[in-house]
C-alpha positions in Angstrom: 152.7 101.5 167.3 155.1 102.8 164.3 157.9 103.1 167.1 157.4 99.0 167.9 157.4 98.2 164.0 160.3 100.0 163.4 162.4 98.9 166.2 160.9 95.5 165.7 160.3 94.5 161.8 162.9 97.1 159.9 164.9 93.9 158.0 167.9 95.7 157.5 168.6 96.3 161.3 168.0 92.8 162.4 168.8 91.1 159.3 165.7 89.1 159.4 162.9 88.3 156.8 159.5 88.3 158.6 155.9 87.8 156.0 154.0 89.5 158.9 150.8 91.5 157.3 149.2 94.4 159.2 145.5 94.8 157.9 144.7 98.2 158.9 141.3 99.9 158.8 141.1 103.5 157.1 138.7 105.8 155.4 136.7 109.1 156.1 133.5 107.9 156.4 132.2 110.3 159.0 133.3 108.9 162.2 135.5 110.4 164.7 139.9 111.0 164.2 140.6 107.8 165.9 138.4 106.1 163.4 139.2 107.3 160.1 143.2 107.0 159.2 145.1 104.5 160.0 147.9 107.1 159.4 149.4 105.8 156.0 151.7 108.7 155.9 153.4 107.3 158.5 154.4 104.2 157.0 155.3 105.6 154.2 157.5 107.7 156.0 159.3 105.1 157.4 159.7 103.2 154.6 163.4 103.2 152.7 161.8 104.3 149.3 163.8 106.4 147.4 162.6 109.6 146.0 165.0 109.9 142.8 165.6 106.5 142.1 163.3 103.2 141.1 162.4 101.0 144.0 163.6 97.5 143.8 161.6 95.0 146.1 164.6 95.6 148.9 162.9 98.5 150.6 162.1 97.3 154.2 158.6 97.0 154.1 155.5 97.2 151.3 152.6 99.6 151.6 149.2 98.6 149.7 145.5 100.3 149.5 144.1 97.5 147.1 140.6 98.0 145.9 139.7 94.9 144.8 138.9 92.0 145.9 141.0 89.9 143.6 143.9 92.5 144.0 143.9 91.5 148.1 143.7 87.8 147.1 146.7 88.3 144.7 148.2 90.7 147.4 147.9 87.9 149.6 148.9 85.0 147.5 151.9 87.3 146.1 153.3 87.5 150.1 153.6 84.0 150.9 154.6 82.6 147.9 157.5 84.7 146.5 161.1 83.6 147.4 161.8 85.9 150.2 159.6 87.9 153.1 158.8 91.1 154.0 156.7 93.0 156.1 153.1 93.8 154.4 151.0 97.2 155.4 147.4 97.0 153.8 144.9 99.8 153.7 141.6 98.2 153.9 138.6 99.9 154.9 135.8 98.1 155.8 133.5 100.1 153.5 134.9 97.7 151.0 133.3 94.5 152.3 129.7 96.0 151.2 130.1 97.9 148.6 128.8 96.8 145.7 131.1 97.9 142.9 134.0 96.7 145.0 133.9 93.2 143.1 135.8 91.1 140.6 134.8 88.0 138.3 135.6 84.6 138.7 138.3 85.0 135.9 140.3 87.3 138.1 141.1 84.9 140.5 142.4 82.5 138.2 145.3 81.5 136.2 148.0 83.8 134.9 146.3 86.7 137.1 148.5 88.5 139.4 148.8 91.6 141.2 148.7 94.4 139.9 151.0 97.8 141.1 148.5 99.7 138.9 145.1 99.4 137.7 144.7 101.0 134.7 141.0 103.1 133.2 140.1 100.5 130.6 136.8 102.4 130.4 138.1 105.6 128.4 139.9 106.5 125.0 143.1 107.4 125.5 143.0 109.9 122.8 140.3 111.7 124.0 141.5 112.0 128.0 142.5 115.3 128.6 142.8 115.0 132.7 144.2 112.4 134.5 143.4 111.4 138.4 145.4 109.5 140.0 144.2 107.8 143.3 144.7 105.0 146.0 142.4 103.1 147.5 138.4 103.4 148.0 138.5 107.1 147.1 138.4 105.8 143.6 134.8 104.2 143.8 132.9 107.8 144.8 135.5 109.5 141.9 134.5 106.8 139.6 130.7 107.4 140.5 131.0 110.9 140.3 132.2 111.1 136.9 129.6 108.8 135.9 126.7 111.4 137.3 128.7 114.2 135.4 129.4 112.6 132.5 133.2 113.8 132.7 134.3 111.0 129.8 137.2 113.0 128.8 138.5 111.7 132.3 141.0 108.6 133.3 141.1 107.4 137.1 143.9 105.6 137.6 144.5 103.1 140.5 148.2 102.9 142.7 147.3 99.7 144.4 151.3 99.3 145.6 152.5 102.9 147.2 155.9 101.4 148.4 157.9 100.4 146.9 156.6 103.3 144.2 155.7 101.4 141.0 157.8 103.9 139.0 157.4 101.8 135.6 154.0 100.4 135.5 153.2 104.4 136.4 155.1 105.4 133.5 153.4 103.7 131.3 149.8 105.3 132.2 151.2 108.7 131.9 152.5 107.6 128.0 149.1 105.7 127.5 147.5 109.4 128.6 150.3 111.5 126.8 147.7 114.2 125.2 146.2 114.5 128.9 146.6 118.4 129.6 146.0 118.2 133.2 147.7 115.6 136.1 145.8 115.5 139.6 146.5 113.8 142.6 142.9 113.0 144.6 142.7 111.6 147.9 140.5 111.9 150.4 142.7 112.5 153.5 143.8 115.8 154.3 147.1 117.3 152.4 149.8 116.8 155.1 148.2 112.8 155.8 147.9 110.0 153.1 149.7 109.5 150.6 150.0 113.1 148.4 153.8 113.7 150.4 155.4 110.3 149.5 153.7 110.7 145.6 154.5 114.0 144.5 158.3 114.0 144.9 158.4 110.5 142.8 156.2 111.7 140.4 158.6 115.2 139.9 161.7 113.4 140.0 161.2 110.6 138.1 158.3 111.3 135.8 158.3 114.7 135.4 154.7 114.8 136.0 153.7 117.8 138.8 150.7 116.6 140.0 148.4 119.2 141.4 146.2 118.1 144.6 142.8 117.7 145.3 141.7 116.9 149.2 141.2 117.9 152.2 143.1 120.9 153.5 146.4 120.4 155.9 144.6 119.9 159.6 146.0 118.6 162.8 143.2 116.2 162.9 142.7 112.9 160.6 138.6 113.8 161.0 136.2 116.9 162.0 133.9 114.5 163.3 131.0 116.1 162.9 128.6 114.9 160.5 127.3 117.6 158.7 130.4 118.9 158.5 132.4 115.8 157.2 129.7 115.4 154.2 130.2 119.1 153.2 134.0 118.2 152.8 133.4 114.6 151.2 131.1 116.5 148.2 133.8 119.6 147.7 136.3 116.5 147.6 134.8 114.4 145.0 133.7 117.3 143.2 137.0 119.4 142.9 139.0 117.3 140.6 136.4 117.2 138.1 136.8 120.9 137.5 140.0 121.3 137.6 142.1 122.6 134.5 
């Protein structure tokens, strides 16, 4: 399917503007490989994002994992009624439909609102953070839970809701917000070679000078064990991990 996108939708080859959106299930909730990535890595891959310099809006297509409902509507709003087009590829598990802390007030939909690259932790002091997690997508609701049952406030979860083009200044300004944190972490819940941790870490290096260090699942050929014991073994150790890192 990446093949016919390419050949089809890259902008630059045809010289075309198309506001198509690709709405693409992902997440490991326990089912089998074929129903658990919807292989964001590869996308990102074949995106034009540079790895040493800051993204303008010109790279040939825009990856998203939003996590909100408000930050899909803006997502949405934001494709159709800027002043030129290009292609849109959303993470959205369905997970996200029913879960409960997956909503946002009225107010967020309203004037003045927009979407945001990155959602910042408005729920801890800055000047007492002294580890940072960075995350995309709906991993961030069973980190954000976690902390909560471990009382970790010393914690920030940040949200990249855009992943291309990288939103190199509005993640700048989280890692000066959280500039006495002592430790940087990367969580995601794919495994290391899948997601988004390859496409990240060189951006952050180059450009931030931040080395993140990763917590996940381990490099596999396969997106899911599919085996359910198994896969909630691996979902704790993943939620857990970042938590008790240093």
């Amino acid at each position: 399917m990446t093949c016919v996108l390419v050949c089809n939708l890259h902008t630059g080859k045809w010289q075309f503007q198309t506001p198509l959106v690709l709405l693409l299930p992902n997440g490991m909730d326990g089912a089998g490989p074929e129903h658990s990535s919807c292989r964001l890595e590869r996308f990102l891959q074949l995106s034009d994002s540079k790895e040493d310099v800051v993204d303008g809006d010109a790279v040939n297509w825009h990856v998203a994992y939003p996590t909100t409902p408000a930050q899909y509507y803006h997502l949405l709003r934001r494709q159709m009624v800027r002043n030129f087009r290009k292609p849109l590829v959303v993470a959205s598990p369905k997970v996200l439909l029913r879960l409960p802390a997956a909503v946002s007030p009225l107010s967020d939909l309203g004037p003045d609102v927009y979407f945001e690259p990155v959602l910042t932790d408005k729920t801890v002091d800055p000047n007492k953070v002294e580890r940072v997690i960075f995350c995309s997508g709906k991993h961030y609701y069973a980190l954000a839970e976690e902390r909560e049952r471990t009382g970790h406030r010393n914690t920030a979860i940040i949200r990249i809701e855009l992943l291309a083009p990288f939103p190199a200044h509005h993640v700048s300004a989280e890692v000066m917000k959280f500039s006495k944190a002592k430790s940087w972490i990367w969580s995601q819940e794919e495994n290391r070679n899948m997601g988004a941790w390859t496409f990240v870490s060189p951006r952050f290096a180059t450009m931030l000078n931040v080395h993140l260090k990763y917590h996940g699942r381990p490099t596999t050929a396969t997106p899911a064990v599919g085996v359910g014991k198994r896969h909630q073994q691996e979902a704790a150790e993943v939620i857990a991990s970042p938590f008790s890192a240093h």
